[in-house]
TIPA-45788 format. One record per atom (N, C-alpha, C, CB): residue in one letter; atom name; x, y, z. Coordinates in Angstrom, 2 decimals, padded with zeros to 5 digits. Glycine has a CB too. Layout:
N
 bavex mitor      c1      c2      c3
     A    CA       X       Y       Z
...
This chain:
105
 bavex mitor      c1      c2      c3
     X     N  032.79 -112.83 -041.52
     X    CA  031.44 -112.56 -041.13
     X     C  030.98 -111.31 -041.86
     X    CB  031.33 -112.40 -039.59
     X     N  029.71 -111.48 -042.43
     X    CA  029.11 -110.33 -043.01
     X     C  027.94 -109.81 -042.55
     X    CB  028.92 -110.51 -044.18
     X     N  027.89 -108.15 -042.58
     X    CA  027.05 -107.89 -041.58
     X     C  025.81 -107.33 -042.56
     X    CB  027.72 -106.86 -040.39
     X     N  024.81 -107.90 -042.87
     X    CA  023.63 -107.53 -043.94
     X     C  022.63 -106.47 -043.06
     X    CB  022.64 -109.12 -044.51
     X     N  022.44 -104.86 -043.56
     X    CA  021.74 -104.37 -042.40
     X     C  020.80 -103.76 -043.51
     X    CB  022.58 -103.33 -041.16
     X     N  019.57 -103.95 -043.19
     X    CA  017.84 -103.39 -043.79
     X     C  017.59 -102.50 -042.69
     X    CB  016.33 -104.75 -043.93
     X     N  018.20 -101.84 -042.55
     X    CA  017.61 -100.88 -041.76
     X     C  016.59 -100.74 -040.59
     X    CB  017.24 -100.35 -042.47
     X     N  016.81 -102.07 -039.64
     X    CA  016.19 -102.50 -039.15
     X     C  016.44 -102.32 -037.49
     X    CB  016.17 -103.52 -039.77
     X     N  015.68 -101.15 -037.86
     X    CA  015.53 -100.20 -036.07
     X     C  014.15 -099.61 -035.98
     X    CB  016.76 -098.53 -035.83
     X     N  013.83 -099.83 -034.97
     X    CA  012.09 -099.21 -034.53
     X     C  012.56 -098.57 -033.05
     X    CB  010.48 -100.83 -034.27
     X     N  011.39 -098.29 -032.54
     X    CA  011.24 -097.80 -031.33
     X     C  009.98 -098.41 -030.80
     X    CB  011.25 -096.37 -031.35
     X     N  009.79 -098.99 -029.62
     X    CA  008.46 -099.23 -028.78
     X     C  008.31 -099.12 -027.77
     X    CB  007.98 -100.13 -028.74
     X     N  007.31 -098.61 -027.11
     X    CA  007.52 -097.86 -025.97
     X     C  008.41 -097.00 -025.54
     X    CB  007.54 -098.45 -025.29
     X     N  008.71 -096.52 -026.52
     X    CA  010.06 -095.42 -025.99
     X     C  011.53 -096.26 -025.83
     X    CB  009.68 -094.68 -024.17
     X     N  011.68 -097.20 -026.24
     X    CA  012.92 -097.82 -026.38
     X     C  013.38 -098.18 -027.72
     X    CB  012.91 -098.90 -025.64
     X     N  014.77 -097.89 -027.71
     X    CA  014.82 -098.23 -029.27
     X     C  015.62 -099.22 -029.47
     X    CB  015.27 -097.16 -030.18
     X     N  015.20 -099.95 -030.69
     X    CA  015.32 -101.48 -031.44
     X     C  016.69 -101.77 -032.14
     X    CB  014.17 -101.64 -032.68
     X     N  017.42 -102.10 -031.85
     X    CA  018.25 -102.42 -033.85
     X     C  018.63 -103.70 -033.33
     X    CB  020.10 -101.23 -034.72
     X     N  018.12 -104.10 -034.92
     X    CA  018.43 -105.44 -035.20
     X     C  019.33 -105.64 -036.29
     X    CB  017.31 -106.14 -035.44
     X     N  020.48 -106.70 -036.16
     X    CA  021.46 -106.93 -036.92
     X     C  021.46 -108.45 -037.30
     X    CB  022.63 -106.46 -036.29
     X     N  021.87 -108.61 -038.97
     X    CA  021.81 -109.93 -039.74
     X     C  023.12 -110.09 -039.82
     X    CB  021.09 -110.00 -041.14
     X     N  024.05 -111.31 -039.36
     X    CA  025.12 -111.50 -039.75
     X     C  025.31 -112.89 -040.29
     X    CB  025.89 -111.14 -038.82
     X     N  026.05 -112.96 -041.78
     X    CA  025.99 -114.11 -042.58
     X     C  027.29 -113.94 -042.54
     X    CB  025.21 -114.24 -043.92
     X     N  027.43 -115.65 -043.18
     X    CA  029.00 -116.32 -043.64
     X     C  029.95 -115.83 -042.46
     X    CB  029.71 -115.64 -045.35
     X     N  029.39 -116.73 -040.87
     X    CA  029.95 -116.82 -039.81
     X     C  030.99 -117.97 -040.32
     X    CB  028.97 -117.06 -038.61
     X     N  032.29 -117.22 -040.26
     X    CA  033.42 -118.44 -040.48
     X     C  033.65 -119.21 -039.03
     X    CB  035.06 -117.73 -041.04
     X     N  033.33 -118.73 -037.89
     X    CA  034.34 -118.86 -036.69
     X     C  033.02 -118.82 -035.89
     X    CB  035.72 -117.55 -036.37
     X     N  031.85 -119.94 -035.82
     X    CA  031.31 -119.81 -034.48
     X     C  031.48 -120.13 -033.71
     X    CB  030.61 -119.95 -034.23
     X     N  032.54 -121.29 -033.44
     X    CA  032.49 -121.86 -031.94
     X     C  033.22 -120.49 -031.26
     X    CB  033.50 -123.58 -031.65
     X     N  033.63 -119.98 -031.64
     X    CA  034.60 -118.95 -031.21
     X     C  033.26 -117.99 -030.85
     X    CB  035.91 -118.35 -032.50
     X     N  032.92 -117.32 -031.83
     X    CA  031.61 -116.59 -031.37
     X     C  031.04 -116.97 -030.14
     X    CB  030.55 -116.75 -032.32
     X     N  030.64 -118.23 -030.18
     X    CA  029.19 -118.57 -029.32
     X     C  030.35 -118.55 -027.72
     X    CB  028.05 -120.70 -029.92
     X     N  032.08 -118.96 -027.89
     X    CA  032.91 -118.77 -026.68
     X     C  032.68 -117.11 -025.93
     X    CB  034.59 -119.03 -027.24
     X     N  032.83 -116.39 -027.26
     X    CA  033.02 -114.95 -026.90
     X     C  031.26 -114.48 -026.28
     X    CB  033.66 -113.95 -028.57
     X     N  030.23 -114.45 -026.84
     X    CA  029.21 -114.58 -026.21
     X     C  029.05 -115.19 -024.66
     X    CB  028.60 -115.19 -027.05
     X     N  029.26 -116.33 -024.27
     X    CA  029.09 -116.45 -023.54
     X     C  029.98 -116.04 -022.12
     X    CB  028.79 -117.25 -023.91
     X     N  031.07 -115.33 -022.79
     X    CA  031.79 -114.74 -021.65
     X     C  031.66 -113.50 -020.97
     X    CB  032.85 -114.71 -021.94
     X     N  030.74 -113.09 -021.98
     X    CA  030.36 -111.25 -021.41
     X     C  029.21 -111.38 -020.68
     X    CB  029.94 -109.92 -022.75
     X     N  029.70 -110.80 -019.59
     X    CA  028.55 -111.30 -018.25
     X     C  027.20 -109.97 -018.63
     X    CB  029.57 -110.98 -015.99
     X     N  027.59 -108.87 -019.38
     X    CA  026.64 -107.78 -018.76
     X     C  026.12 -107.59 -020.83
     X    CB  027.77 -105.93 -017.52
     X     N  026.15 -109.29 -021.48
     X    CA  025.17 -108.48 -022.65
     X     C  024.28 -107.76 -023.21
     X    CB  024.88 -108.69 -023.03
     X     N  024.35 -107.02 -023.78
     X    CA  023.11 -106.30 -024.12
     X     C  021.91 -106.24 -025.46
     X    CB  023.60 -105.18 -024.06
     X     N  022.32 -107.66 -025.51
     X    CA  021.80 -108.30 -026.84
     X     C  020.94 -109.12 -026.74
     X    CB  022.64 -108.93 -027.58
     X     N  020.56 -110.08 -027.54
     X    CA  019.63 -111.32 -027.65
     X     C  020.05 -111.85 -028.54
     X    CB  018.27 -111.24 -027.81
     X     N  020.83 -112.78 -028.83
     X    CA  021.92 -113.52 -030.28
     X     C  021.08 -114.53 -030.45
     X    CB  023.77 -114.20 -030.02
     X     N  020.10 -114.57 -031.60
     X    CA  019.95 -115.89 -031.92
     X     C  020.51 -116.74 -032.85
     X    CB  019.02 -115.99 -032.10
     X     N  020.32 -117.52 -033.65
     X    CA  020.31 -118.28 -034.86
     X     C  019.52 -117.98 -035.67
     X    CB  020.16 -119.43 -034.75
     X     N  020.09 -117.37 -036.59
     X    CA  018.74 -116.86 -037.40
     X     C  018.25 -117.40 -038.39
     X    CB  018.79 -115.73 -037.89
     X     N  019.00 -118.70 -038.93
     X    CA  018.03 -120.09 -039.45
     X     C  016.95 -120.20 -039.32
     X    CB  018.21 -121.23 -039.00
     X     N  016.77 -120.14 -037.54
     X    CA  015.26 -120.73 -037.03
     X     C  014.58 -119.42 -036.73
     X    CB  015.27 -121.83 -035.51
     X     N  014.77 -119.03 -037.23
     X    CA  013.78 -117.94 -037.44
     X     C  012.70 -117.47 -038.46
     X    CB  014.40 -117.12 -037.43
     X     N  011.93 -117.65 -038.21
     X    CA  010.75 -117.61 -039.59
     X     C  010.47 -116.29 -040.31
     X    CB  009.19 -118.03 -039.08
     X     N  010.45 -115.46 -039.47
     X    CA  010.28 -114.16 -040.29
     X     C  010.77 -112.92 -039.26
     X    CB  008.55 -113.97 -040.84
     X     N  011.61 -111.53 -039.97
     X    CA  011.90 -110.39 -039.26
     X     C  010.39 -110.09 -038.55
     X    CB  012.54 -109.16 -040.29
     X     N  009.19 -110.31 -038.88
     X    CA  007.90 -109.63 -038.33
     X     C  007.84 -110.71 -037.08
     X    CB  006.37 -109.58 -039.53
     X     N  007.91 -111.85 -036.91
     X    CA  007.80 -112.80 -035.74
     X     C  008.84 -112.07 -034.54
     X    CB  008.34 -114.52 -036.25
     X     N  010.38 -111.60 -034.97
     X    CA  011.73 -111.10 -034.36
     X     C  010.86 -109.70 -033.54
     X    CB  013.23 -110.62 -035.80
     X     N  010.33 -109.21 -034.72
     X    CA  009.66 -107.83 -033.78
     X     C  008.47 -108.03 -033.03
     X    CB  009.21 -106.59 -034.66
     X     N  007.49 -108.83 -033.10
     X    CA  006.13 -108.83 -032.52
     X     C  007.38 -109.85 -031.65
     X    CB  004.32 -109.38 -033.46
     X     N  008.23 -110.58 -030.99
     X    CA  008.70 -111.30 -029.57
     X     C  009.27 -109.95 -029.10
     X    CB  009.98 -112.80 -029.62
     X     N  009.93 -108.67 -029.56
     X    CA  010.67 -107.63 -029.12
     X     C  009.71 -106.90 -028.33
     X    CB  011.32 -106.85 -030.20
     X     N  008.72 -106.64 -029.12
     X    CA  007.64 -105.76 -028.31
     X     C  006.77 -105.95 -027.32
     X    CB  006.90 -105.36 -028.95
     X     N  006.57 -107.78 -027.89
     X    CA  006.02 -108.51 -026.51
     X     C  006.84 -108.76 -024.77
     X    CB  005.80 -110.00 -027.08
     X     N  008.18 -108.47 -025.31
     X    CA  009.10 -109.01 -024.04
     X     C  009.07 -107.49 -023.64
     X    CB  010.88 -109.90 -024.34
     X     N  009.11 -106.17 -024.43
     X    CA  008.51 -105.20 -023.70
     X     C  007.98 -104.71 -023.01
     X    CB  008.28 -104.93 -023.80
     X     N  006.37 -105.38 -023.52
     X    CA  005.53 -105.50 -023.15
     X     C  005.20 -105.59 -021.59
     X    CB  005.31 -106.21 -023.82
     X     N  005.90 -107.17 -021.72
     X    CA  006.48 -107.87 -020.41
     X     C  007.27 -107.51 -019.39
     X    CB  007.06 -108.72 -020.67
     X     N  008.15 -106.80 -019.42
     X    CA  009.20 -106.05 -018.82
     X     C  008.03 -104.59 -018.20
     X    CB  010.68 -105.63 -020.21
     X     N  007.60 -104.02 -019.04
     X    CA  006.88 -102.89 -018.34
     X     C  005.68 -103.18 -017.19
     X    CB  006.24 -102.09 -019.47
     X     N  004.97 -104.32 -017.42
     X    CA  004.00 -104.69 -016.73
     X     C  004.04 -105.71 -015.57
     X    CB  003.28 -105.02 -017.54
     X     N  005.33 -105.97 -015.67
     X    CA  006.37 -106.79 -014.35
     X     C  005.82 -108.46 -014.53
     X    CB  005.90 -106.05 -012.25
     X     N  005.59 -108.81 -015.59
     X    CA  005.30 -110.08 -016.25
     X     C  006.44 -110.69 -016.64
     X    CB  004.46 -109.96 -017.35
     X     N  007.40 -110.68 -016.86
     X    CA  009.05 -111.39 -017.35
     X     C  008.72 -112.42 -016.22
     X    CB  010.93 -110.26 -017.10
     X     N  009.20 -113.72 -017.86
     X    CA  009.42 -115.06 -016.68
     X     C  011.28 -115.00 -016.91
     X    CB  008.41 -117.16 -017.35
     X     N  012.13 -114.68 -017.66
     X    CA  013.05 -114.27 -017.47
     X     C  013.43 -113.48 -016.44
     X    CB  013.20 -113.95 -018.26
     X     N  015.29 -113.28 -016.19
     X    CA  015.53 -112.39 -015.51
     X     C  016.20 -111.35 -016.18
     X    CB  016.07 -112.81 -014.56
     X     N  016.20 -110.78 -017.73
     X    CA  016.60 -109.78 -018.30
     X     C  015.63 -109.63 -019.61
     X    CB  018.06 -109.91 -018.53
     X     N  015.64 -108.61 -020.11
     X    CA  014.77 -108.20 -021.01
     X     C  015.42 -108.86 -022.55
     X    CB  014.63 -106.50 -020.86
     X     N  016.48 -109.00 -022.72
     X    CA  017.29 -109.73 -023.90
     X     C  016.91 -111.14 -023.93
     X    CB  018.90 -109.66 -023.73
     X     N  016.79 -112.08 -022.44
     X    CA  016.44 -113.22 -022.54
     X     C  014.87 -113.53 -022.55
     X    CB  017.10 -113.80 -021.61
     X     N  014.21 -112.41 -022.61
     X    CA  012.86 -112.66 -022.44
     X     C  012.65 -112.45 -024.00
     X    CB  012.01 -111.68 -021.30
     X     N  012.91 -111.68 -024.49
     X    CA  013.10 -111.82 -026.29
     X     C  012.99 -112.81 -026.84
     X    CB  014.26 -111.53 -026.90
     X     N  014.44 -113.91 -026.43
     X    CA  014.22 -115.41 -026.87
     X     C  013.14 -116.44 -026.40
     X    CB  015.36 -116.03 -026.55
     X     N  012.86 -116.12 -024.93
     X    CA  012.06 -116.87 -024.44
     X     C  010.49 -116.56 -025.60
     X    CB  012.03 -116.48 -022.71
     X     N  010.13 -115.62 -025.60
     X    CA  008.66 -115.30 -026.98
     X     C  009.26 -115.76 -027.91
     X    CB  008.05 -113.58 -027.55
     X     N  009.87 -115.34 -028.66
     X    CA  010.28 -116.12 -029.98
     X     C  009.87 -117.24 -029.80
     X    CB  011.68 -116.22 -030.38
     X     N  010.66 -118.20 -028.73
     X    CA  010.70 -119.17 -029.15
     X     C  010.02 -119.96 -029.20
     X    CB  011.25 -119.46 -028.95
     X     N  008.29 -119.27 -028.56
     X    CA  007.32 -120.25 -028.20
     X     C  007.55 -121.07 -026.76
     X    CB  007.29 -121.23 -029.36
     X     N  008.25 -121.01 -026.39
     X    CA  008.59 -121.98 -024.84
     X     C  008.34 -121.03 -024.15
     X    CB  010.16 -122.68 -024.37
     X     N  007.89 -121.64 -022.56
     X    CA  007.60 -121.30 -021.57
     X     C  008.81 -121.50 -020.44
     X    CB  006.44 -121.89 -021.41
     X     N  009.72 -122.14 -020.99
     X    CA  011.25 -123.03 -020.11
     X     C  012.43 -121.80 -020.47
     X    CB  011.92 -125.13 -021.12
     X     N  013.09 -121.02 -019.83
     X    CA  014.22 -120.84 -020.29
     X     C  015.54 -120.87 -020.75
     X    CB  014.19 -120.66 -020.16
     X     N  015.68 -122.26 -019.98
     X    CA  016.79 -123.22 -020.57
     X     C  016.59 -123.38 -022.19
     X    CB  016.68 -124.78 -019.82
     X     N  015.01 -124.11 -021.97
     X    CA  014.55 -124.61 -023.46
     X     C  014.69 -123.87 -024.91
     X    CB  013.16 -124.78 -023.36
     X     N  014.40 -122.56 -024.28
     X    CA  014.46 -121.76 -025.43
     X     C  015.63 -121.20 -026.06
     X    CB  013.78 -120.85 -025.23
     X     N  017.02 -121.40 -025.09
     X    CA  018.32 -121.19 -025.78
     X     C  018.68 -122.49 -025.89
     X    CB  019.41 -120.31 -025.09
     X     N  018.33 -123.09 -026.19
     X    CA  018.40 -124.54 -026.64
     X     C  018.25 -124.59 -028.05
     X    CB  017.34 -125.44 -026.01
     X     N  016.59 -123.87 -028.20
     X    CA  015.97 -124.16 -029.67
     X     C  016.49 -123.11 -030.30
     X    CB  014.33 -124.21 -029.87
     X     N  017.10 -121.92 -029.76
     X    CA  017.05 -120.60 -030.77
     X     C  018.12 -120.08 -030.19
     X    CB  015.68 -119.52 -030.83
     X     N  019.46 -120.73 -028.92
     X    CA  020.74 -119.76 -029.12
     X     C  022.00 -120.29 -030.39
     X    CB  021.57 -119.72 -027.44
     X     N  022.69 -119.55 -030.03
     X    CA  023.63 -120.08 -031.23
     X     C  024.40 -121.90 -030.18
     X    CB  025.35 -118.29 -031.72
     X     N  025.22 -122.02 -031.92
     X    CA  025.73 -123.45 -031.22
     X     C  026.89 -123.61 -031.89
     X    CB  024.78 -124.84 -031.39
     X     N  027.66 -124.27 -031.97
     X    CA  029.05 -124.44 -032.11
     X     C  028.42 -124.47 -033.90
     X    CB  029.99 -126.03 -031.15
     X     N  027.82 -125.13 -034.43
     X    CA  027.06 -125.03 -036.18
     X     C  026.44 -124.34 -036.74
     X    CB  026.29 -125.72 -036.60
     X     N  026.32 -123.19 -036.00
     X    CA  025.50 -122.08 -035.94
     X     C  025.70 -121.12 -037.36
     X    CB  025.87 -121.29 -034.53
């Protein structure tokens, strides 16, 4: 696994951002095992295939912010409300469906 980093940390609202690119995942089913076993993540792991652009990744970051400050989360954590904007869905099942990792990931 390689970890490609652009320097890609902000701050909004007084919280701060970093975002990490990781290519030439040899071992995802293993990944997406180890992910799903840590009960207290502090991440938002997507697939970053389906991802259209780093500017879409930050305008869902700031929006689930957004959301979180103004007691609007249809999620129940601020990491899953990330994916939920991204992904365009209103379902939260749905949206780690379309945009979590997967055993092909």
């Amino acid at each position: 696994m390689t970890r490609m980093d652009s320097n890609l940390q902000f701050e909004w609202k007084s919280r701060p951002v970093q975002m990490m690119l990781f290519t030439d995942i040899e071992n995802p089913k293993e990944l997406l095992e180890t992910v799903k076993k840590i009960q207290d993540l502090c991440a938002s792991v997507v697939d970053a295939s389906l991802v259209c652009s780093l500017f879409a990744v930050k305008v869902a970051v700031c929006k689930a912010i957004e959301n979180e400050k103004s007691g609007l989360m249809t999620s129940r954590s601020l990491f899953a409300e990330i994916i939920l904007v991204l992904s365009g869905e209103t379902n939260v099942g749905k949206a780690f469906r379309l945009l979590g990792l997967t055993e092909n990931t």
